[in-house]
Structures are given as structure tokens and as C-alpha cells.
C-alpha positions as CSV (number, residue, x, y, z in Angstrom):
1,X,-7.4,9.9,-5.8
2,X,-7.3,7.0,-8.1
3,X,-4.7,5.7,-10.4
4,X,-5.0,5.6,-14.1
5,X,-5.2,2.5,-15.8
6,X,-3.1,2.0,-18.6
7,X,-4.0,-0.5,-20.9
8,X,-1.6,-3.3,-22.0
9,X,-1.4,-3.3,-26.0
10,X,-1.7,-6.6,-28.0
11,X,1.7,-8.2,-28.8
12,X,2.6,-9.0,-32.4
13,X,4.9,-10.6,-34.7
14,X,8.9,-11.3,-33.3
15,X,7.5,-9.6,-29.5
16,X,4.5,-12.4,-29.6
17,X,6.9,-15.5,-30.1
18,X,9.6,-14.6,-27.6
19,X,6.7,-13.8,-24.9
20,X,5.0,-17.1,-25.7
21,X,8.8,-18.7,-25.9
22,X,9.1,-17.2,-22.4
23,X,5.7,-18.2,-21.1
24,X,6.1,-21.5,-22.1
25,X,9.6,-22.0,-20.4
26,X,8.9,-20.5,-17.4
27,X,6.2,-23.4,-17.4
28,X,8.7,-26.1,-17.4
29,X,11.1,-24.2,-15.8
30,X,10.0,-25.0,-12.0
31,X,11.9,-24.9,-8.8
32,X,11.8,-28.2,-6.2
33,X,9.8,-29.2,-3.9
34,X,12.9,-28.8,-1.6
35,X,13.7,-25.4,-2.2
36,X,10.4,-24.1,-2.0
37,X,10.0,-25.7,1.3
38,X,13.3,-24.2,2.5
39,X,12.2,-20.7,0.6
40,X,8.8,-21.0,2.7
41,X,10.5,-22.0,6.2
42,X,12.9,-18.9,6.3
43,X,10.4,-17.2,5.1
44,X,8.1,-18.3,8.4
45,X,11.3,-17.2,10.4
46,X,11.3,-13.4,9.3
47,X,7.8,-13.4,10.4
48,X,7.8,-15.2,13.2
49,X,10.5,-12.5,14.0
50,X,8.2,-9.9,13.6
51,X,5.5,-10.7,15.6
């Protein structure tokens, strides 16, 4: 059976700034290359374990 779709409703006024306020931080807001890299290598672990 399929699932409804709900649509999302257009953001206004005080809602609109803080969700472009959080967009655009999140932007900036970036991890490093490090961490990813470690993120992605336990990550290939957990599989590997799987397998």
C-alpha cells in the first residue's frame, strides 16, 4: 500500500530567518578532513565485520 505524501508548507516571517540562519551555518559549519576520514574508516570496520 502506498504512503501518503504530505506536503511541506512554505516557511514565513521569524520561522524563514532562523531556517535560512540555520541553513547558512550548517554551510560553514563543516567537520575535517580528519574526522571524516576516521568517521569513514570505522565505519568500513562495522562492515567489514559483517560480511
Amino acid at each position: 500500500m502506498a504512503t501518503t505524501i504530505k506536503i511541506t508548507p512554505v516557511v514565513k516571517g521569524n520561522e524563514s530567518k532562523r531556517f535560512n540562519t540555520a541553513i547558512s551555518s550548517s554551510k560553514t559549519n563543516k567537520i575535517s578532513e580528519e574526522k571524516k576520514a576516521k568517521i569513514f574508516s570505522l565505519v568500513s570496520k562495522v562492515m567489514a565485520k559483517k560480511a
